[in-house]
mmCIF file as Biopython writes it, N, C-alpha, C and O atoms, coordinates in Angstrom:
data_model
#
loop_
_atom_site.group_PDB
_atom_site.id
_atom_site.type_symbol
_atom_site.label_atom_id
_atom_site.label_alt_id
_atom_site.label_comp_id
_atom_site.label_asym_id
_atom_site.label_entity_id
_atom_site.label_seq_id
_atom_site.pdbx_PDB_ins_code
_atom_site.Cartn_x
_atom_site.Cartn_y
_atom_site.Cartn_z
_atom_site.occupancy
_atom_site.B_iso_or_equiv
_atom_site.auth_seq_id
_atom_site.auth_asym_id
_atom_site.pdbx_PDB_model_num
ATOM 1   N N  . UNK A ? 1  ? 0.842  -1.182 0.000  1.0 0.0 1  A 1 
ATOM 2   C CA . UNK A ? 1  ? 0.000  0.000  0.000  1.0 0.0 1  A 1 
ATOM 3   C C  . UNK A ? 1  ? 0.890  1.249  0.000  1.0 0.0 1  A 1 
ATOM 4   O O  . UNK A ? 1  ? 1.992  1.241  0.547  1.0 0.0 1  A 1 
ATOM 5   N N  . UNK A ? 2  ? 0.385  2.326  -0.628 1.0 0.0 2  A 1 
ATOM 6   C CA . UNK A ? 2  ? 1.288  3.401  -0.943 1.0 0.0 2  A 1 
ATOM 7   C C  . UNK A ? 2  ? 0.660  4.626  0.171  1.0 0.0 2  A 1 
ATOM 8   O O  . UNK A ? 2  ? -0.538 4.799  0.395  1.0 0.0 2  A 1 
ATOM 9   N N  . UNK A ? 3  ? 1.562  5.242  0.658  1.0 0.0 3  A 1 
ATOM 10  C CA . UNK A ? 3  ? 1.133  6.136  1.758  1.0 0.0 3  A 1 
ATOM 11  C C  . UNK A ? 3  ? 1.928  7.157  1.477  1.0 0.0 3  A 1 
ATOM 12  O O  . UNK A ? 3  ? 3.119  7.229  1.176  1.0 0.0 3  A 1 
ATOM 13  N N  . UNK A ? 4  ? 0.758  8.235  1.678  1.0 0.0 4  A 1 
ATOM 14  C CA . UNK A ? 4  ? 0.905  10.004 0.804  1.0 0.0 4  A 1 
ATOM 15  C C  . UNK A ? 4  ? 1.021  10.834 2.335  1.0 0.0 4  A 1 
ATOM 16  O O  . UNK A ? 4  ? 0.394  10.557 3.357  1.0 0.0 4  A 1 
ATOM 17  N N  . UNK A ? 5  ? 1.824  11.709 2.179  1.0 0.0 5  A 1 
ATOM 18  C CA . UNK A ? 5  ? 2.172  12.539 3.296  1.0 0.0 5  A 1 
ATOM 19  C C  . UNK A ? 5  ? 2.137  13.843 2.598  1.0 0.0 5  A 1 
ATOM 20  O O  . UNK A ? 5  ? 2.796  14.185 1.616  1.0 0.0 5  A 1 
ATOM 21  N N  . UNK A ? 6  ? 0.973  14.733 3.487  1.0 0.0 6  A 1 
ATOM 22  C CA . UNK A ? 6  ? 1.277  16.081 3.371  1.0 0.0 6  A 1 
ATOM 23  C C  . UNK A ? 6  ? 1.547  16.921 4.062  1.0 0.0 6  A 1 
ATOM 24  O O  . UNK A ? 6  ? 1.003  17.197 5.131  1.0 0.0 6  A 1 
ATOM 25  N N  . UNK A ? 7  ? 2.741  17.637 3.369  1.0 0.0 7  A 1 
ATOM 26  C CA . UNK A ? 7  ? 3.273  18.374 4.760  1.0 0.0 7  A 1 
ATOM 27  C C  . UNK A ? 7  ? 3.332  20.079 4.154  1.0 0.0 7  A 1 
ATOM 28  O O  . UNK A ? 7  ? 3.853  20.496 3.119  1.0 0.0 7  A 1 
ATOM 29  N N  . UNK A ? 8  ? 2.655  20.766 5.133  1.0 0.0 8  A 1 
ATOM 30  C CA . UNK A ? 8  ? 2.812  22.302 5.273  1.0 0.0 8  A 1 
ATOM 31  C C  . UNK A ? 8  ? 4.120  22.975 4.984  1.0 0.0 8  A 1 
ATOM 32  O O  . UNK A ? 8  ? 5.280  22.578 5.091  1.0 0.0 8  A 1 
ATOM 33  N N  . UNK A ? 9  ? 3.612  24.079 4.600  1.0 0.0 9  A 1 
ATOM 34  C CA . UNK A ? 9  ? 5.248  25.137 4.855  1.0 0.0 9  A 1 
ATOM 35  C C  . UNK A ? 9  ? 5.536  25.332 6.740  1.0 0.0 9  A 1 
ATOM 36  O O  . UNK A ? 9  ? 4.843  24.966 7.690  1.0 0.0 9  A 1 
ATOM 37  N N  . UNK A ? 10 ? 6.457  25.842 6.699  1.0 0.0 10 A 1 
ATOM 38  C CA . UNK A ? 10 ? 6.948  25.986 8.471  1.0 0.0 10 A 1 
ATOM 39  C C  . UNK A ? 10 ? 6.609  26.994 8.200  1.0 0.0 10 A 1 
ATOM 40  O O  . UNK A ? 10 ? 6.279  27.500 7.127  1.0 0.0 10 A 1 
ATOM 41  N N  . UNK A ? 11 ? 6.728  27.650 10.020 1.0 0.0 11 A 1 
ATOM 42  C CA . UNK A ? 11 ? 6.013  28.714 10.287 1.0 0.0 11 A 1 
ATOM 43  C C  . UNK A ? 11 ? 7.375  30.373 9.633  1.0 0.0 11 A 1 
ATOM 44  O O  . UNK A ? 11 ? 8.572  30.536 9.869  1.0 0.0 11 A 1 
ATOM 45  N N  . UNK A ? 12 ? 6.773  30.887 9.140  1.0 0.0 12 A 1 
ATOM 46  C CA . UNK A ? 12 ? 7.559  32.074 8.878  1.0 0.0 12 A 1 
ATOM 47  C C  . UNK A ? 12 ? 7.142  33.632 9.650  1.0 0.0 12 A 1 
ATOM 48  O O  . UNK A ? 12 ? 6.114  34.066 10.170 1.0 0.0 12 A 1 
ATOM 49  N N  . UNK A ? 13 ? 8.472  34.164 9.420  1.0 0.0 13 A 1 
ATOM 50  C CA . UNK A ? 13 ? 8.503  35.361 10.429 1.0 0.0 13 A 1 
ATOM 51  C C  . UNK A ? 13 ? 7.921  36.525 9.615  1.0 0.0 13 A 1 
ATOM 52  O O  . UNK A ? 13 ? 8.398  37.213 8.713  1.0 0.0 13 A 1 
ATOM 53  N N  . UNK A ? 14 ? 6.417  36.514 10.395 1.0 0.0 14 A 1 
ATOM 54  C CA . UNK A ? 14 ? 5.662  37.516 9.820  1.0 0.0 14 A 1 
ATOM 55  C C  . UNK A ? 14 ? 6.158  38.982 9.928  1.0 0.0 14 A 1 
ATOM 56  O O  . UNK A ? 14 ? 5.469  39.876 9.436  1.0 0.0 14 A 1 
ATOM 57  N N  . UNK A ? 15 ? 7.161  39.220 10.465 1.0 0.0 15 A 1 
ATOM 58  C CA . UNK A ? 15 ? 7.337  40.854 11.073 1.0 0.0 15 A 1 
ATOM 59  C C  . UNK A ? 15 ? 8.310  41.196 9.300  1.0 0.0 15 A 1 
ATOM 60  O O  . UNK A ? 15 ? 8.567  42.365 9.016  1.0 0.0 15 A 1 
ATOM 61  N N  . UNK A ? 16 ? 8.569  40.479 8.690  1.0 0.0 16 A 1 
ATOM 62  C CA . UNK A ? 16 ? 8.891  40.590 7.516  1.0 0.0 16 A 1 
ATOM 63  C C  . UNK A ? 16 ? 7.874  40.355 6.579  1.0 0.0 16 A 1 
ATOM 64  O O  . UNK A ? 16 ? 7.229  39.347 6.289  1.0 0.0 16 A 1 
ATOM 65  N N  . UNK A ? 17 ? 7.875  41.446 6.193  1.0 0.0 17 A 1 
ATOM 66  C CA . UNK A ? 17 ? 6.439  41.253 4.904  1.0 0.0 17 A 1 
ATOM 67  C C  . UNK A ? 17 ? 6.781  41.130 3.296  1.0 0.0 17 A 1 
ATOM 68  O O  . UNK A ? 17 ? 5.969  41.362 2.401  1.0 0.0 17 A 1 
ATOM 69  N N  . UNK A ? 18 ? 7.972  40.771 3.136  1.0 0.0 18 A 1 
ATOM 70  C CA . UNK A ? 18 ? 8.185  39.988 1.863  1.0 0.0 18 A 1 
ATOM 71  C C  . UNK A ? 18 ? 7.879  38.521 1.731  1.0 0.0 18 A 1 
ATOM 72  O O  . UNK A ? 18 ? 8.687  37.636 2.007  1.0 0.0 18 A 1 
ATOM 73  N N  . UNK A ? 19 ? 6.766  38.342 1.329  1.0 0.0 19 A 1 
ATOM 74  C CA . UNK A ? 19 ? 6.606  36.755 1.190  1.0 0.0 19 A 1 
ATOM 75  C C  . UNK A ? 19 ? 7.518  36.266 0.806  1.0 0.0 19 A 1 
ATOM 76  O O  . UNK A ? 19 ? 8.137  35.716 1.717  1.0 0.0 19 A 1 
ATOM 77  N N  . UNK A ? 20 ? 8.102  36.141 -0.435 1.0 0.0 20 A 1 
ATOM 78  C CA . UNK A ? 20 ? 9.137  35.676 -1.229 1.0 0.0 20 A 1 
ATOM 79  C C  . UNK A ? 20 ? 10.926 35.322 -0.105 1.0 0.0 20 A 1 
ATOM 80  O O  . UNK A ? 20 ? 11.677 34.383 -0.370 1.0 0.0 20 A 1 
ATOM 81  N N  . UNK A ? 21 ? 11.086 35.952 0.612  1.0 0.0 21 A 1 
ATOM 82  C CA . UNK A ? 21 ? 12.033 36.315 1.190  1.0 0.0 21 A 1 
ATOM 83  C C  . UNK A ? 21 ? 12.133 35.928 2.701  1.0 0.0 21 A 1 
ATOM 84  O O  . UNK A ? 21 ? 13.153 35.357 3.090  1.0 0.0 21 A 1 
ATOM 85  N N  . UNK A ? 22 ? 10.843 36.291 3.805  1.0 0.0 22 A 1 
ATOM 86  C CA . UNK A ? 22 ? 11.064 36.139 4.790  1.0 0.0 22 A 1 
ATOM 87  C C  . UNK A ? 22 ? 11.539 34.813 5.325  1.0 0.0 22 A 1 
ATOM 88  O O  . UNK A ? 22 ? 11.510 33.832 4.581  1.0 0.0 22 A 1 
ATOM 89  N N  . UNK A ? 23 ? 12.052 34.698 6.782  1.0 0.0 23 A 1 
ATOM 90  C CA . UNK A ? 23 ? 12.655 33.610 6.777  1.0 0.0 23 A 1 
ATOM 91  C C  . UNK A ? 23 ? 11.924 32.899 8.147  1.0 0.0 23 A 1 
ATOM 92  O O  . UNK A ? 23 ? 11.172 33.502 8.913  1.0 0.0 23 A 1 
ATOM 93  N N  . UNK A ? 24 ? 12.286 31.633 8.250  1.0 0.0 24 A 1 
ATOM 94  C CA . UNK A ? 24 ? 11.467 31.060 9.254  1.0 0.0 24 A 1 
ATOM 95  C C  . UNK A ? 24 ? 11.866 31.210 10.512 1.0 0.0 24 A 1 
ATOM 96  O O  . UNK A ? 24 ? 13.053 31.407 10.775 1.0 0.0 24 A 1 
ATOM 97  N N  . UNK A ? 25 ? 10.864 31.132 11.503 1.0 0.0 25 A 1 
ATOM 98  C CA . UNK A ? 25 ? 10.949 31.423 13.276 1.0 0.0 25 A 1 
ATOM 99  C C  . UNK A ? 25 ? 12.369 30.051 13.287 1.0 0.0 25 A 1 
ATOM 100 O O  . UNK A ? 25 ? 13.021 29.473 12.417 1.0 0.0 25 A 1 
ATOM 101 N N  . UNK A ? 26 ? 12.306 30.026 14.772 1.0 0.0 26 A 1 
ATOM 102 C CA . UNK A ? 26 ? 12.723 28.811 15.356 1.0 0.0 26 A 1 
ATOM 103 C C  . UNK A ? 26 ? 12.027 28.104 15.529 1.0 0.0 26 A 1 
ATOM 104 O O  . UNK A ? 26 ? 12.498 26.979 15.702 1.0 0.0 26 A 1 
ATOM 105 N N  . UNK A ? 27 ? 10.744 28.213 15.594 1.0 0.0 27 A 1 
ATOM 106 C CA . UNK A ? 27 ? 9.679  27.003 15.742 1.0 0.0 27 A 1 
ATOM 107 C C  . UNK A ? 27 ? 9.681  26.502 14.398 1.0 0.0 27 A 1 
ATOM 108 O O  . UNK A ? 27 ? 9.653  25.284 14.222 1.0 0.0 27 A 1 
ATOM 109 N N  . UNK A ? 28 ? 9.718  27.484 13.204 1.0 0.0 28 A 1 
ATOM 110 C CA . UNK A ? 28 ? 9.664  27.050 12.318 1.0 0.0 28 A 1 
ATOM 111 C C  . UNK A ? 28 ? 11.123 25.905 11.553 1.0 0.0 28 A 1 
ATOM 112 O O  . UNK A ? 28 ? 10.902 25.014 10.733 1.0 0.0 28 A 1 
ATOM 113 N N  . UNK A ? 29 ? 12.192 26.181 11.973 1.0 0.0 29 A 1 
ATOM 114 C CA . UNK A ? 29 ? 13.305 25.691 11.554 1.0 0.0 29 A 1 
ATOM 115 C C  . UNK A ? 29 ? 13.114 24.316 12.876 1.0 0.0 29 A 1 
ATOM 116 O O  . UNK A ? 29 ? 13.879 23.416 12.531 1.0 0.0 29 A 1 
ATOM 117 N N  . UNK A ? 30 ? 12.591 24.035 13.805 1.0 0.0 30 A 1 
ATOM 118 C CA . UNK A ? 30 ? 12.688 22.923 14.540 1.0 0.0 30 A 1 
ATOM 119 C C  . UNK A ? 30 ? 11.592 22.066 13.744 1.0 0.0 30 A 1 
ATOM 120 O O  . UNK A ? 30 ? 11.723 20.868 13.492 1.0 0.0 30 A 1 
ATOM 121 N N  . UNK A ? 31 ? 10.579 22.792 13.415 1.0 0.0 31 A 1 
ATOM 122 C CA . UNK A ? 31 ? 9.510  21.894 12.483 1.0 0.0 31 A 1 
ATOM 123 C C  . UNK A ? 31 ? 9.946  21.140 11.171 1.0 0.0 31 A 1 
ATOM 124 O O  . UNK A ? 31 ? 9.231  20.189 10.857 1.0 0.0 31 A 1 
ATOM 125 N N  . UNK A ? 32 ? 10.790 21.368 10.535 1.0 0.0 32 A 1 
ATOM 126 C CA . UNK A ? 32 ? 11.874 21.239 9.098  1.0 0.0 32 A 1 
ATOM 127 C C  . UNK A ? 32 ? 12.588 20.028 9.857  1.0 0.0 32 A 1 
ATOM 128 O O  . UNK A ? 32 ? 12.369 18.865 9.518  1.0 0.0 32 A 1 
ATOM 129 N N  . UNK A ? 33 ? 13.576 20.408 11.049 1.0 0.0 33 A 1 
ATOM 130 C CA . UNK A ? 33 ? 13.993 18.944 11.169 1.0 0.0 33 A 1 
ATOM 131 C C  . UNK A ? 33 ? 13.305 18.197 12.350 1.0 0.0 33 A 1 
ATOM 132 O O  . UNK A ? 33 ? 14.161 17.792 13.136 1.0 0.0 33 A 1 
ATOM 133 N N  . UNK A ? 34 ? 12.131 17.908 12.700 1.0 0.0 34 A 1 
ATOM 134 C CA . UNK A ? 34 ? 11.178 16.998 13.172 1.0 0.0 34 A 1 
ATOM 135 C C  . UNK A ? 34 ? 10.519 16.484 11.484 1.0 0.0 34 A 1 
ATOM 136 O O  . UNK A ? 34 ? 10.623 15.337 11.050 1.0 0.0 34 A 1 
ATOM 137 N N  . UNK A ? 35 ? 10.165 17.103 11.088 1.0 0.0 35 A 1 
ATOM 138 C CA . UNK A ? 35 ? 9.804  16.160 9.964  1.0 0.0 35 A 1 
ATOM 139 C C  . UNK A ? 35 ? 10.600 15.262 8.812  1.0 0.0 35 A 1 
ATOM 140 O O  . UNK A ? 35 ? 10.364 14.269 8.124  1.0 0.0 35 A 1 
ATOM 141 N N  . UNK A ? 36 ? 11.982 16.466 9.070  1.0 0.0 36 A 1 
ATOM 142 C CA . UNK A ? 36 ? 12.950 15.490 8.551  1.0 0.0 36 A 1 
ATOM 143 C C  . UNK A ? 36 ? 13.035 14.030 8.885  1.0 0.0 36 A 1 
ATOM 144 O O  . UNK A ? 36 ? 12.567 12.981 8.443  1.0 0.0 36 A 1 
ATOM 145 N N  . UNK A ? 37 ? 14.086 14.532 10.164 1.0 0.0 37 A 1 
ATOM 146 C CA . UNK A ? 37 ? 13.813 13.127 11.042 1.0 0.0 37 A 1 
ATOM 147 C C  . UNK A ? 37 ? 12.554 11.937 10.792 1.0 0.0 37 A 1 
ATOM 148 O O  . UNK A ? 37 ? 12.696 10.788 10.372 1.0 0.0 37 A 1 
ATOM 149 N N  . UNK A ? 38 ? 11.437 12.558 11.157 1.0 0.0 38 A 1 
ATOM 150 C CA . UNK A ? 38 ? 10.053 11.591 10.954 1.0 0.0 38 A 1 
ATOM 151 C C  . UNK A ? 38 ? 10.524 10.802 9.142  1.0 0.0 38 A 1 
ATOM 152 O O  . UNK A ? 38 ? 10.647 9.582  9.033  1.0 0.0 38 A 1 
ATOM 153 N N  . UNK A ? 39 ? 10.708 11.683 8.016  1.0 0.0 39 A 1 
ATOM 154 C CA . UNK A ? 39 ? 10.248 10.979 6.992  1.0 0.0 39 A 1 
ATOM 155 C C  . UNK A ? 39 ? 11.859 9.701  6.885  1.0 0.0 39 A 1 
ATOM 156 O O  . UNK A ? 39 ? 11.832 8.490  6.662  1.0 0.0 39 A 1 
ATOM 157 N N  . UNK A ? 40 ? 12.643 10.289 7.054  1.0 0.0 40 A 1 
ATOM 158 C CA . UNK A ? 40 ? 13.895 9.624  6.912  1.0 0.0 40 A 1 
ATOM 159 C C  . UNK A ? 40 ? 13.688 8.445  7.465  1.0 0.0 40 A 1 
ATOM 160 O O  . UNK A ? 40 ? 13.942 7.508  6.709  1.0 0.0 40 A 1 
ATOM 161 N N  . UNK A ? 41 ? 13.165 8.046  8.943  1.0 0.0 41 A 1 
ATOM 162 C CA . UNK A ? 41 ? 12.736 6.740  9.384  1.0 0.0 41 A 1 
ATOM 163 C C  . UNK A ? 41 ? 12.278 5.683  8.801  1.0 0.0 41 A 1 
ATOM 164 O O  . UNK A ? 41 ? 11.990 4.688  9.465  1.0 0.0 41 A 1 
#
């Protein structure tokens, strides 16, 4: 059986209002490698 994972963007730092550009919190960069981790398993 084939199993589909969808995964969100991380959280980004709204106090920057260039979408294109802004960069992610620390919550957001700990979320990147928790899911890393998770898919690599």
């Amino acid at each position: 059986m084939t199993t589909i994972y969808f995964v969100r963007h991380a959280e980004s730092d709204l106090s920057i209002y260039d979408d294109l550009t802004h960069p992610l919190t620390e919550a957001g960069l700990q979320a990147i490698k928790s899911v890393t981790k998770f898919l690599l398993e």
